[in-house]
C-alpha positions as YAML, in Angstrom:
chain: A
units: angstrom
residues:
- id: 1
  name: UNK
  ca: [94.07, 74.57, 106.08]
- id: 2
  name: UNK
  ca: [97.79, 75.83, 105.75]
- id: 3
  name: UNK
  ca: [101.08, 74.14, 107.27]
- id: 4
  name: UNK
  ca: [101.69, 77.47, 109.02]
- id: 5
  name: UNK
  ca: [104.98, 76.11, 110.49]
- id: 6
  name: UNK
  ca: [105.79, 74.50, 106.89]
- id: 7
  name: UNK
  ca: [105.26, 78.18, 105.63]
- id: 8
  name: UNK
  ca: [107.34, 80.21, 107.59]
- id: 9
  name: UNK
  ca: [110.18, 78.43, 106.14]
- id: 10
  name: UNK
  ca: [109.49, 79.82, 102.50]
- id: 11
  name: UNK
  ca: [109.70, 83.02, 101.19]
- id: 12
  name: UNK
  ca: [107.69, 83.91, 98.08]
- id: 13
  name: UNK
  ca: [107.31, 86.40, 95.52]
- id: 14
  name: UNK
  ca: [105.13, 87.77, 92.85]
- id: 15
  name: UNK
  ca: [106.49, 89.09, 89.26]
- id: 16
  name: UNK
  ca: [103.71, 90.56, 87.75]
- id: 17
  name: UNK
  ca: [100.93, 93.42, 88.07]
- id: 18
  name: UNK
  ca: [98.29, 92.71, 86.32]
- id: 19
  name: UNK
  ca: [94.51, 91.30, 87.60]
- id: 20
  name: UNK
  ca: [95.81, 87.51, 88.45]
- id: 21
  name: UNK
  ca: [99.12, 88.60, 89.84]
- id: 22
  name: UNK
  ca: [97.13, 91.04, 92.14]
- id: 23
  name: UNK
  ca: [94.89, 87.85, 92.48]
- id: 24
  name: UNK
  ca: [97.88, 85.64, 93.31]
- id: 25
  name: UNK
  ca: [99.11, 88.06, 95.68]
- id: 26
  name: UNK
  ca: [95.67, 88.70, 97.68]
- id: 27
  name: UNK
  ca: [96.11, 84.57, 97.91]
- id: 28
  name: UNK
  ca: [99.01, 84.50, 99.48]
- id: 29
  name: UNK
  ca: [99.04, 86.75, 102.33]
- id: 30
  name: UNK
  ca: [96.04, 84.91, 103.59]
- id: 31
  name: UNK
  ca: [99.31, 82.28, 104.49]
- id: 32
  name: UNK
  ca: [102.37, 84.43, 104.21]
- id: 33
  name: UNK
  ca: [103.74, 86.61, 107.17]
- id: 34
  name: UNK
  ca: [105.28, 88.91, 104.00]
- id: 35
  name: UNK
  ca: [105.03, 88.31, 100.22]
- id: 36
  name: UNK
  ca: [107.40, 90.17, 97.82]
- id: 37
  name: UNK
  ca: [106.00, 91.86, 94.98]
- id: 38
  name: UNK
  ca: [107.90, 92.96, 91.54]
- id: 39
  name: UNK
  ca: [105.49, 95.53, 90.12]
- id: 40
  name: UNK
  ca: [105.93, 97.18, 86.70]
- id: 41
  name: UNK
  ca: [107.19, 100.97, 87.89]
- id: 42
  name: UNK
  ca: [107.34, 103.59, 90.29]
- id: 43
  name: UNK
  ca: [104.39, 104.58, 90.27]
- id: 44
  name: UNK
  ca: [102.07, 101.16, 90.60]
- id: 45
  name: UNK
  ca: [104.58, 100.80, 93.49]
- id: 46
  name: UNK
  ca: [103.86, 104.34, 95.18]
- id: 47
  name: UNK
  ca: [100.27, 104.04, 94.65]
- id: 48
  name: UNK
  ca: [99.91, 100.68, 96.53]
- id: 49
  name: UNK
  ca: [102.04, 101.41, 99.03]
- id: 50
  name: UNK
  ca: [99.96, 104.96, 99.48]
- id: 51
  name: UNK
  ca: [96.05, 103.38, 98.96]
- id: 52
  name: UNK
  ca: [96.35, 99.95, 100.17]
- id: 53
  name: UNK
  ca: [95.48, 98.77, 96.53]
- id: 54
  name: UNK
  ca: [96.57, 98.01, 93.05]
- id: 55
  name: UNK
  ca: [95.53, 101.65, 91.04]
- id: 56
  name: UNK
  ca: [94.61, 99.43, 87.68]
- id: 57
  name: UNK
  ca: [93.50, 96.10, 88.55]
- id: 58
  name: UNK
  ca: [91.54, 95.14, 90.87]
- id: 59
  name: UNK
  ca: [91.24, 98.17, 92.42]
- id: 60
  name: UNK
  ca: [88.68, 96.43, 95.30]
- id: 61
  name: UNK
  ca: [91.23, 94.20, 96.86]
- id: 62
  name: UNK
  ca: [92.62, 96.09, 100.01]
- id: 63
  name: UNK
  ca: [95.97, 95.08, 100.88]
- id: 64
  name: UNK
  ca: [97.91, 95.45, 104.23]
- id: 65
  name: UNK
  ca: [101.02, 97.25, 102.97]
- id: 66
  name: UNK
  ca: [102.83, 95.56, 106.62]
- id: 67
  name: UNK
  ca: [102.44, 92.34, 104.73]
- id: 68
  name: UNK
  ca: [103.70, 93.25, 101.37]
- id: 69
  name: UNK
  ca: [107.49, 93.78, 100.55]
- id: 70
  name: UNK
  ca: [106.88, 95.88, 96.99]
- id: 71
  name: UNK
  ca: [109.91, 96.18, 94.79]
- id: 72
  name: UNK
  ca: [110.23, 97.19, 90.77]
- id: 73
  name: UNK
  ca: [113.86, 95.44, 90.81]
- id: 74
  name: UNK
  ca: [113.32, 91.53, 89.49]
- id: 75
  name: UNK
  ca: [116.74, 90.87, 90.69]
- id: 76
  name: UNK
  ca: [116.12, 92.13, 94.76]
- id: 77
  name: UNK
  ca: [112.65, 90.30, 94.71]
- id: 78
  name: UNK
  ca: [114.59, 86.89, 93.08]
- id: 79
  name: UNK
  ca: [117.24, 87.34, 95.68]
- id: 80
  name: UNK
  ca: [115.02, 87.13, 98.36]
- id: 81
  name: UNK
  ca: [112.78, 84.90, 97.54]
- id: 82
  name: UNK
  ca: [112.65, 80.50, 97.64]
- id: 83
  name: UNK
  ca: [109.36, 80.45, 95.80]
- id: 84
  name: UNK
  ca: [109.10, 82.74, 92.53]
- id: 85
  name: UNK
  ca: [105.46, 83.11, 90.78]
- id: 86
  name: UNK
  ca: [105.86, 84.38, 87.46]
- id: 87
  name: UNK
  ca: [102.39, 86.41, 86.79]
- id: 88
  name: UNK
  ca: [103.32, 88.81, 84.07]
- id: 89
  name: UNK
  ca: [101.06, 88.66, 80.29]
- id: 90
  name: UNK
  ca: [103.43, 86.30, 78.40]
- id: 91
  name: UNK
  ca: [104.54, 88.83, 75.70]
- id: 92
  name: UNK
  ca: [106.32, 90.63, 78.92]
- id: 93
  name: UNK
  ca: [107.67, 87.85, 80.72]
- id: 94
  name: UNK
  ca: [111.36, 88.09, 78.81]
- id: 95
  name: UNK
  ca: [111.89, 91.94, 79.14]
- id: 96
  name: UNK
  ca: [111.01, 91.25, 82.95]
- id: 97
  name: UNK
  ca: [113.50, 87.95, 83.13]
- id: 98
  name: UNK
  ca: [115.82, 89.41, 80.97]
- id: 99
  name: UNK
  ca: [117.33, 91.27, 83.62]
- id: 100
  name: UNK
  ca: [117.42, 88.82, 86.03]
- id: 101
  name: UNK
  ca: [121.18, 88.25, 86.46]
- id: 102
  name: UNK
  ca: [121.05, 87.15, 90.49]
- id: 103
  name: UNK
  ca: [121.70, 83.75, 91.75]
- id: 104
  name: UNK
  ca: [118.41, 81.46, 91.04]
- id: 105
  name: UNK
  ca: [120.05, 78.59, 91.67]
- id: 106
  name: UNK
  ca: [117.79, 76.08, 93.71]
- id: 107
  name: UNK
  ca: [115.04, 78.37, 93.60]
- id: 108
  name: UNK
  ca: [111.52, 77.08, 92.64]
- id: 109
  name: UNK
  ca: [109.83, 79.19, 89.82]
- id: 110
  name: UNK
  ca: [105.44, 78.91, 89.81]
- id: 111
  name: UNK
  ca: [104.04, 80.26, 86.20]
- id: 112
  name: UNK
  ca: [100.87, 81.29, 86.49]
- id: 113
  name: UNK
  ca: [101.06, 82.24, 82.71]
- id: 114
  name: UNK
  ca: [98.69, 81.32, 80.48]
- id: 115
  name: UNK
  ca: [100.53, 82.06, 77.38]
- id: 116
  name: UNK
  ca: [103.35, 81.48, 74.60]
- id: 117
  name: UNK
  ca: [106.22, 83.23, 74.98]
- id: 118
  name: UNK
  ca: [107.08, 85.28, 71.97]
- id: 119
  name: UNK
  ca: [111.07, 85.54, 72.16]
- id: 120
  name: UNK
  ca: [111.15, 81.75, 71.89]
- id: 121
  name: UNK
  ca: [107.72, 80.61, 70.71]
- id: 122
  name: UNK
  ca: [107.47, 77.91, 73.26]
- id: 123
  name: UNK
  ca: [106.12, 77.66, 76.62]
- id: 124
  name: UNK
  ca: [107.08, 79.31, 80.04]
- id: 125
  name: UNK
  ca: [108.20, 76.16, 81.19]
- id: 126
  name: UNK
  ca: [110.91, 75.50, 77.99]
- id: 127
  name: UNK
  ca: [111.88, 78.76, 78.08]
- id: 128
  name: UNK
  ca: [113.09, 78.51, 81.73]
- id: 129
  name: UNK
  ca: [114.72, 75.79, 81.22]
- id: 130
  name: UNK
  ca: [116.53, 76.55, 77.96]
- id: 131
  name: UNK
  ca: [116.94, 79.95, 78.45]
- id: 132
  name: UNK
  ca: [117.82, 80.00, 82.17]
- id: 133
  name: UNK
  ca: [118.53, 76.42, 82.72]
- id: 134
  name: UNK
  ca: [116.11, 75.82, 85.26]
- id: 135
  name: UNK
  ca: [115.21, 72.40, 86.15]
- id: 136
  name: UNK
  ca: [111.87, 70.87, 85.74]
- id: 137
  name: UNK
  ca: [112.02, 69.90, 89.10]
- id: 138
  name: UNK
  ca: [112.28, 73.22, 90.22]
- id: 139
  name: UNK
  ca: [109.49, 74.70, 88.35]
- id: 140
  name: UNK
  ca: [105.13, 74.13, 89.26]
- id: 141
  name: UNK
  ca: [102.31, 76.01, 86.89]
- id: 142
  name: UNK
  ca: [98.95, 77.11, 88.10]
- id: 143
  name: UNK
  ca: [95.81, 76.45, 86.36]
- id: 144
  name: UNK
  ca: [92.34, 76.49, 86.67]
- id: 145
  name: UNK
  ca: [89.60, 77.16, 86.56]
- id: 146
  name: UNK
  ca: [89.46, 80.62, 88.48]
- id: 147
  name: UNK
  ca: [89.43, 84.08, 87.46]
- id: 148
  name: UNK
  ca: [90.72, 86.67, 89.07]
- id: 149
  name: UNK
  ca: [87.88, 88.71, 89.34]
- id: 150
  name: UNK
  ca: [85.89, 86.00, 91.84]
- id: 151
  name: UNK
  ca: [89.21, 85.75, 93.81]
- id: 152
  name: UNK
  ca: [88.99, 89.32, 94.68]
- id: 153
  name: UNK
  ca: [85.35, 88.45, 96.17]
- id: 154
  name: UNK
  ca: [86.49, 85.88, 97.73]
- id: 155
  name: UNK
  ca: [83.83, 83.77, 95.97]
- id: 156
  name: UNK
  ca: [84.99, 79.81, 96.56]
- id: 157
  name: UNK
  ca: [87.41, 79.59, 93.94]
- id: 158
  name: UNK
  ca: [89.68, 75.96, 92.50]
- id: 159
  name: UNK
  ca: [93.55, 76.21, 91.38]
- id: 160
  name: UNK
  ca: [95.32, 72.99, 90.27]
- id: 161
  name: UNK
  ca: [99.21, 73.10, 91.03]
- id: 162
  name: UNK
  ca: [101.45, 70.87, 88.97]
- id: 163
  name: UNK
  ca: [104.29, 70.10, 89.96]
- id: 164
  name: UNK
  ca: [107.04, 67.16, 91.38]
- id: 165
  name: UNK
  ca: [105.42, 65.20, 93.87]
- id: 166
  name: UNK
  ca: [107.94, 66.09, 96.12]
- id: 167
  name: UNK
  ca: [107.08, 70.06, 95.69]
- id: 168
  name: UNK
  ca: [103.16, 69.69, 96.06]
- id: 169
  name: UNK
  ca: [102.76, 70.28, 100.27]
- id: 170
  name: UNK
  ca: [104.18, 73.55, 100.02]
- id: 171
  name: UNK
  ca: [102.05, 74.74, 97.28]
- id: 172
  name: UNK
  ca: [98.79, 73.22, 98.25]
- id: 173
  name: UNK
  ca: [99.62, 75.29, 101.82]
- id: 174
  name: UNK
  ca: [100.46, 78.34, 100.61]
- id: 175
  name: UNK
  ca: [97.74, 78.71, 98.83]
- id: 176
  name: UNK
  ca: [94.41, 77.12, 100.08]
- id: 177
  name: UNK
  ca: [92.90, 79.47, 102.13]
- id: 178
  name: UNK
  ca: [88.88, 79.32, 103.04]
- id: 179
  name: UNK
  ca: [88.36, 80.91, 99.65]
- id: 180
  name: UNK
  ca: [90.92, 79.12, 97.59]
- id: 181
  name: UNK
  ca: [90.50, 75.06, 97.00]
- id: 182
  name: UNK
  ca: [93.96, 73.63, 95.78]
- id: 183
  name: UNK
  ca: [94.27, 70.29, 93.69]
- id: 184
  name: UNK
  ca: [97.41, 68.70, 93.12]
- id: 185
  name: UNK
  ca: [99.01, 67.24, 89.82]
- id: 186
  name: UNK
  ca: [102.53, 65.82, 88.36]
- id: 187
  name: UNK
  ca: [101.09, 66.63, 84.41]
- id: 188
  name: UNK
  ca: [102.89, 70.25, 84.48]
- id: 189
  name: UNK
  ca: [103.46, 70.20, 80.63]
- id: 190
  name: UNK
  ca: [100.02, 69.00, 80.34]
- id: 191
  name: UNK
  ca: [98.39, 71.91, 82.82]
- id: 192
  name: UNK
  ca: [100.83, 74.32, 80.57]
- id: 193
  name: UNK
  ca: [99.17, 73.75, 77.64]
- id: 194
  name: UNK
  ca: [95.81, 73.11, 78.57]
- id: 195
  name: UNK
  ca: [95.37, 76.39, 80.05]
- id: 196
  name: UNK
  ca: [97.23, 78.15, 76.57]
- id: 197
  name: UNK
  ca: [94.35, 76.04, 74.41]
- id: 198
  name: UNK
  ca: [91.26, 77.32, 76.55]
- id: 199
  name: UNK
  ca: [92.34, 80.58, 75.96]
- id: 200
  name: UNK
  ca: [92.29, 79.84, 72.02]
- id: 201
  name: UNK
  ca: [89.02, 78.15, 72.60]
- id: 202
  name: UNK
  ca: [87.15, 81.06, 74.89]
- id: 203
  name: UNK
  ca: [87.78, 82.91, 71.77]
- id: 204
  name: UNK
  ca: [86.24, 80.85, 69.34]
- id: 205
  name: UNK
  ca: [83.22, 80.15, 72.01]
- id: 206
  name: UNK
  ca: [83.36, 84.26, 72.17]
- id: 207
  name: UNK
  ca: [83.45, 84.41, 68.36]
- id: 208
  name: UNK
  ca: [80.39, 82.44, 68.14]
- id: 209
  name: UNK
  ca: [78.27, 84.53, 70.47]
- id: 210
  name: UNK
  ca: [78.68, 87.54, 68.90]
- id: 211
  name: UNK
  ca: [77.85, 85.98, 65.51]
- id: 212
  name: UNK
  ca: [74.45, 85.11, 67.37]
- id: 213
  name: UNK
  ca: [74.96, 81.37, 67.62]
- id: 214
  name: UNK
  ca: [73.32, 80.35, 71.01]
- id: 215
  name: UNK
  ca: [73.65, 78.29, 74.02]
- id: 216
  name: UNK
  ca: [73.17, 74.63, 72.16]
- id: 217
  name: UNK
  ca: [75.45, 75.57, 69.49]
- id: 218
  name: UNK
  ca: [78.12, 76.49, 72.35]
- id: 219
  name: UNK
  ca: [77.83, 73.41, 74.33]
- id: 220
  name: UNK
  ca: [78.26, 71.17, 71.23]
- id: 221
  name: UNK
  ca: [81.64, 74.11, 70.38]
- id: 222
  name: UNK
  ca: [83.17, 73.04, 73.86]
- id: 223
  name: UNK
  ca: [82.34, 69.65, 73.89]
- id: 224
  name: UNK
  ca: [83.96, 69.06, 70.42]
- id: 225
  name: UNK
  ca: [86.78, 71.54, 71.84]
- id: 226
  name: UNK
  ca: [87.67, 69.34, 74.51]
- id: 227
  name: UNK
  ca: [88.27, 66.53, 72.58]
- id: 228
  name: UNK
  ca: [90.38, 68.15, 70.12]
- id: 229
  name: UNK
  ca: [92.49, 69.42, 73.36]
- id: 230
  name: UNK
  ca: [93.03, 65.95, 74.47]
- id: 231
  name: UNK
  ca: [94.25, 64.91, 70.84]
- id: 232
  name: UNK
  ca: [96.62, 68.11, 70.97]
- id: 233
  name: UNK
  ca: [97.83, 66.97, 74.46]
- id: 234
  name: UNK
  ca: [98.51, 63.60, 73.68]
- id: 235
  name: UNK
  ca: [100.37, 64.76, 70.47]
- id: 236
  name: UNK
  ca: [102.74, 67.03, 72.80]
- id: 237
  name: UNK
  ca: [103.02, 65.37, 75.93]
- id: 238
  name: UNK
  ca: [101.62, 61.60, 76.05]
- id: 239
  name: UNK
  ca: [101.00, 60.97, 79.78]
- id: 240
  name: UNK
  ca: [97.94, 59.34, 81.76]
- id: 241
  name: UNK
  ca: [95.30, 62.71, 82.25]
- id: 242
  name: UNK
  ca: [91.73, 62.43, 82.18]
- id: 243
  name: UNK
  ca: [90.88, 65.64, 80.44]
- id: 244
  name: UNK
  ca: [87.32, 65.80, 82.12]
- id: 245
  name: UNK
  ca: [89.44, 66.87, 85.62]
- id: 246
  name: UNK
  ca: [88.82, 70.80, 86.60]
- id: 247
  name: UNK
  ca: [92.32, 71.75, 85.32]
- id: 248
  name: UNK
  ca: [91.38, 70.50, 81.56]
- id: 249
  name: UNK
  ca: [87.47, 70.71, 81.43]
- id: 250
  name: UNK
  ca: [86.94, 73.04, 84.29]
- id: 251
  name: UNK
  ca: [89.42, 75.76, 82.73]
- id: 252
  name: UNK
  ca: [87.84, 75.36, 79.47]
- id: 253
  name: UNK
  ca: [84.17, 75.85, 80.26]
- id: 254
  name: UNK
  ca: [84.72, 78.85, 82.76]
- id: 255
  name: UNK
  ca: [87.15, 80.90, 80.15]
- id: 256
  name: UNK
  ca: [84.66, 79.57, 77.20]
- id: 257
  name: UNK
  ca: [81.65, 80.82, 78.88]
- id: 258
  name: UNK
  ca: [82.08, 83.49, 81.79]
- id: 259
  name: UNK
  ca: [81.60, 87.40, 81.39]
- id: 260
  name: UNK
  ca: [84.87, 87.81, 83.31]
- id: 261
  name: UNK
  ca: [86.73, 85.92, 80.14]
- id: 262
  name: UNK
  ca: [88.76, 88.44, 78.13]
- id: 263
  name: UNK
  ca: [89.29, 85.82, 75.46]
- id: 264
  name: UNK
  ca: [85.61, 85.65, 75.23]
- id: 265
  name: UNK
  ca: [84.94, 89.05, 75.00]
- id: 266
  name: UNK
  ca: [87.86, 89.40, 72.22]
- id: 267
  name: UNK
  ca: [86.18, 86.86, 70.48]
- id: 268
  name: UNK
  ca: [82.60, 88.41, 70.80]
- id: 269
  name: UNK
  ca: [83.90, 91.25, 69.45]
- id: 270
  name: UNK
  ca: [85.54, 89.70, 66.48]
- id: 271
  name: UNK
  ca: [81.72, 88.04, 66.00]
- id: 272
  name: UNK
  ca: [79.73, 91.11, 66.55]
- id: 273
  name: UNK
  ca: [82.19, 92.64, 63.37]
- id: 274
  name: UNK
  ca: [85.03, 94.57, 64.91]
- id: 275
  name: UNK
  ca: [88.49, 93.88, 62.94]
- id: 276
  name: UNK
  ca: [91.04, 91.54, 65.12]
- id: 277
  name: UNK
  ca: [93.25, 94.77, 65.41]
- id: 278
  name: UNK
  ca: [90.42, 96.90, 66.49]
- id: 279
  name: UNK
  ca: [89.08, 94.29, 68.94]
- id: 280
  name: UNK
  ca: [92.46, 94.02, 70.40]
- id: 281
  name: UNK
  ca: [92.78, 97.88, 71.00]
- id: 282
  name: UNK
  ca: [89.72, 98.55, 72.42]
- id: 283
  name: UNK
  ca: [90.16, 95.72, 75.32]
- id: 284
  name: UNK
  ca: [92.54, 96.92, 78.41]
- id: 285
  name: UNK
  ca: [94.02, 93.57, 79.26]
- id: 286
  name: UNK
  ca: [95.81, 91.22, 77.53]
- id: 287
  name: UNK
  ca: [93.41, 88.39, 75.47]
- id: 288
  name: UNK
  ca: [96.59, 85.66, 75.95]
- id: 289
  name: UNK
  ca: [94.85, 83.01, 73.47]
- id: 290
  name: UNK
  ca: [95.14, 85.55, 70.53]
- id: 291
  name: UNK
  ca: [99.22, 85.61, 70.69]
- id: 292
  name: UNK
  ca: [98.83, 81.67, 71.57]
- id: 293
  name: UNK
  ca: [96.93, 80.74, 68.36]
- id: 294
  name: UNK
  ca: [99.64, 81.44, 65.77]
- id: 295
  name: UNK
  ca: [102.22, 79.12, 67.74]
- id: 296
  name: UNK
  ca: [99.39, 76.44, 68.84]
- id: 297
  name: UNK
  ca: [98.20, 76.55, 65.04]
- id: 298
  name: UNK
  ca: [101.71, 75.67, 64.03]
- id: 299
  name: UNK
  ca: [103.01, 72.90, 66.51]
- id: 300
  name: UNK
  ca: [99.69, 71.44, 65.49]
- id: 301
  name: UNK
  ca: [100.62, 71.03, 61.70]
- id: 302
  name: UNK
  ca: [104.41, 70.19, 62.58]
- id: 303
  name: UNK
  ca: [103.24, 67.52, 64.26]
- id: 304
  name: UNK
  ca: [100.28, 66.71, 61.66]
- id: 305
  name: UNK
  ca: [97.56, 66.79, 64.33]
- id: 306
  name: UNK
  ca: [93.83, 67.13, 63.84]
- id: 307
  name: UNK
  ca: [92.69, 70.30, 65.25]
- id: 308
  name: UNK
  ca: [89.63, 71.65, 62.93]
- id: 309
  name: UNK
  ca: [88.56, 74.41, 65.79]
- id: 310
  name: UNK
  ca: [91.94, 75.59, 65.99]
- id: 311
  name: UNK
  ca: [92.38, 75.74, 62.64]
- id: 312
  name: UNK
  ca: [89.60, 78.10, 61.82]
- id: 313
  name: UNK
  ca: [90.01, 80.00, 64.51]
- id: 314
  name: UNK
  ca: [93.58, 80.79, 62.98]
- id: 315
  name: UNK
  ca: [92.44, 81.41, 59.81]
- id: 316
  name: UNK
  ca: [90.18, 84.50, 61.59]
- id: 317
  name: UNK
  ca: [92.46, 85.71, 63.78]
- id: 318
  name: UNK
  ca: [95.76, 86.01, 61.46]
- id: 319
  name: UNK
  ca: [94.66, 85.16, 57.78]
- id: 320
  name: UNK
  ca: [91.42, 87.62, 57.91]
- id: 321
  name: UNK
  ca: [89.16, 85.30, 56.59]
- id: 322
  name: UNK
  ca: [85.35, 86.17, 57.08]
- id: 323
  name: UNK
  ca: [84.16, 84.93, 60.77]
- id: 324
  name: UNK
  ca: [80.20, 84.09, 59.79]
- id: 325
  name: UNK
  ca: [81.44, 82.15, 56.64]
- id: 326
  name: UNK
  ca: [84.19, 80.33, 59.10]
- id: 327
  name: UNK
  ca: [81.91, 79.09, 61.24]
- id: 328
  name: UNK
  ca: [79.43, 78.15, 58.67]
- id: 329
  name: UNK
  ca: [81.89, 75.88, 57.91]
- id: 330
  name: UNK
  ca: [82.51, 75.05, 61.39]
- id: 331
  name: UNK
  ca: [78.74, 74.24, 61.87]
- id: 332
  name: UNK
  ca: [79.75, 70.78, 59.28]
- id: 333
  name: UNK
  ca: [82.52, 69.73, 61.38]
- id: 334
  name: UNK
  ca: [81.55, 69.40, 64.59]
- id: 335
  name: UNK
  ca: [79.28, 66.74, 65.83]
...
């Protein structure tokens, strides 16, 4: 269980919204006496404060509004705040950090994105520390596998944290709980990435079932998927990693084959014949692996890696080629 002692000397804050920032949040004050919380406006703000819950996401999760210090000003949750978690959809994370202009010096910034961020076309954890000069050693990223939605039962649920050895107690304390199981890791470029690439994947696995491929087509999708990850990952980042650990594998079969995935259920959609615009407008959250694949497609040919799943996927999502004849295709690649 938690360092309670070890927590009390950290104050944390949320960025973020959305259904895993509500998530994070519900996490955190099973540990923390107060968490802040930068929400989008005035009126997500009013309406938790006033209900006890978030009025878009997770509408189940009850909050005790003693416990919560809610904000809409990045710059007065930053200020108070040791421990930042950045929980925002990727293509919003710059017009929320944009106007951070507080002192963040020394502070330690947790992305729980699972995204490319557009302004830059690089990850969360460059873009801190080009744009904002943030050390490495000041920054952890949270991956999988666990969805939000099995958080808010409190259904036994398993985050990795990366991060500096040095910065691992903390996290592992403030967030285990009896419902949340926290494993530790230094690969924080590799966690980045891996949980940008099951996104891409969960689409393609999506993709498939709405073309009417099955169950044995899937598991031969993922296990071919996986492998291709670990040749992307070594072409990034080379490190030790076994890529069969939860953070890698684990993130990649629950996005690739649970109900809850939104990349999934974009990518059913694209199978079952809906256009990639119209797919995208009829879902109410953000599908992160569809922004994702147009970078990841392109640091893979920079770097003249061999990606065949990514590739095609691309070629669906950006160069409208014909899903069924795609994957027909697809069908004499993988083995």
């Amino acid at each position: 269980m938690a360092n309670k002692d070890q927590i009390d000397d950290k104050v944390v804050g949320v960025i973020g919204s959305g259904s895993f920032a509500t998530a994070i949040v519900k996490m955190l004050t099973e540990n923390c006496k107060v968490v802040h919380w930068c929400v989008r406006n005035e009126f997500v703000k009013g309406a938790i404060e006033l209900r006890h819950h978030n009025p878009t996401y997770l509408t189940a999760v009850n909050f005790n509004v003693k416990n919560l210090a809610i904000t809409t000003n990045v710059n007065e949750l930053v200020s108070a705040c040791d421990i930042v978690v950045l929980a925002t959809p990727s293509i919003y994370l710059s017009e929320s950090l944009d106007k951070m202009t507080c002192d963040y010096s020394g502070k330690m910034f947790v992305s729980a994105i699972k995204g490319i961020v557009p302004k830059v076309n690089d990850v969360v954890a460059n873009y801190l520390h080009d744009e904002f000069k943030i050390d490495f050693k000041n920054q952890a990223v949270i991956a999988g596998p666990c969805h939000a939605e099995e958080v808010a039962m409190e259904r036994l649920s398993y985050l990795t944290i990366a991060s500096t050895a040095e910065n691992q107690k903390i996290l592992h304390d403030l967030f285990s709980s009896h419902f949340i199981k926290v494993n530790s890791s230094c690969d924080v470029m590799g966690n980045e990435y891996s949980a940008i690439l099951k996104n891409i994947y969960a689409i393609g696995a999506g993709i498939a079932s709405g073309l009417g491929y099955g169950d044995n087509f899937t598991a031969v999708f993922v296990t071919n998927a996986i492998r291709e990850m670990e040749v992307f990952l070594e072409g990034i980042h080379e490190t030790p990693r076994d890529v069969n650990e939860s953070a890698y594998l684990g993130d990649l079969l629950v996005t690739a084959y649970s109900l809850f995935s939104r990349n999934r259920n974009l990518g059913n959609l694209i199978g079952k014949g809906y256009t990639v615009k119209s797919a995208i407008q009829s879902m109410n959250m953000i599908a992160e692996g569809y922004y994702a694949a147009d970078s990841i497609y392109k640091t893979s040919k920079d770097k003249k890696l061999k990606t065949p799943i990514i590739d095609i996927i691309y070629s669906i999502l950006y160069e409208e080629k014909n899903a069924e004849k795609q994957y027909k295709k697809l069908t004499g690649i993988l083995n």
